[in-house]
Phi, psi and omega in degrees: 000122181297148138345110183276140203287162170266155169289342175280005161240009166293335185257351157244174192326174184295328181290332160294324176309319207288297215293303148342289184294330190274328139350270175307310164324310222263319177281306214288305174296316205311324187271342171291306173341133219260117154108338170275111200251196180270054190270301119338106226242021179321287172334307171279350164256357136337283162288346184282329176308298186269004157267353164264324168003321187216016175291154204276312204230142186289132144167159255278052199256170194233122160209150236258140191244137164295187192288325193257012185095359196267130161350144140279285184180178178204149187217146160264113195286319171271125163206150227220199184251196176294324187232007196196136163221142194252118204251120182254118175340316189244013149269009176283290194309334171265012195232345146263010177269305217260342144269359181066042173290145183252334174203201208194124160253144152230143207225161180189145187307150143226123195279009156257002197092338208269107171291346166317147189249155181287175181282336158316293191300306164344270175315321170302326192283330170269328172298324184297310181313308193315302191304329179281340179291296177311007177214027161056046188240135183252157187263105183279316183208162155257146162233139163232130189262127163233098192072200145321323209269163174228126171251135203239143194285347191246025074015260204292010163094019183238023153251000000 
């Protein structure tokens, strides 16, 4: 199955289309690479810029991590309007249960560009953490992709 293009790469040529898809193949083993884990979190923010970076509508993805931090897969559960998705605690919690996930990033758009996170994310992000702690999944970071900019809750000290 080919790659789904981010939209700001839908409008270029076909060879830019390639380069694009091979961008993402190329961030997506990275994050997959046997023995790599998450300590660092460049990769991942990288791939997450092209793939939230310019959607139209905020959303919602989560990914699911082994004991040592290395990739599962990753999905998106949510997708929302321009400025709101409405994200429920308990279907993040059957959906690292149904990967066996040992931990969770979860990271999501913002379609104005503006990456600062509201006072919603806030919150939704300590109910998620609650609800994951109960089934012994740890929330290692949120990140919001705005644009270019990316902001991470375990930065700033709010996980």
């Amino acid at each position: 199955m080919e790659q789904q293009l981010p939209l700001f790469a839908r409008e270029l040529p076909p060879a830019g289309q390639q380069t694009v898809r091979a961008a993402l193949a190329l961030l997506e083993c990275q994050l997959r690479e046997p023995g790599s884990s998450f300590t660092s979190s460049h990769a991942v923010r990288d791939w997450l810029r092209l793939q939230l970076a310019s959607l139209e509508r905020e959303e919602f993805i989560v990914l699911f991590l082994d004991n040592q931090h290395c990739l599962i897969t990753h999905e998106t559960l949510f997708t929302g309007t321009i400025n709101h998705t409405q994200v429920h605690p308990r279907e993040v919690v059957k959906a690292a249960l149904k990967y066996n996930a040992a931990a969770v990033i979860i990271a999501h758009s913002h379609p104005s560009g503006l990456a600062e996170p509201s006072n919603a994310d806030r919150q939704i992000t300590g109910r998620l953490k609650n609800a994951l702690e109960l089934m012994e999944v740890r929330l290692l970071d949120h990140l919001v992709v705005g644009g270019m900019e990316v902001v991470s809750f375990a930065e700033r000290g709010w996980l």
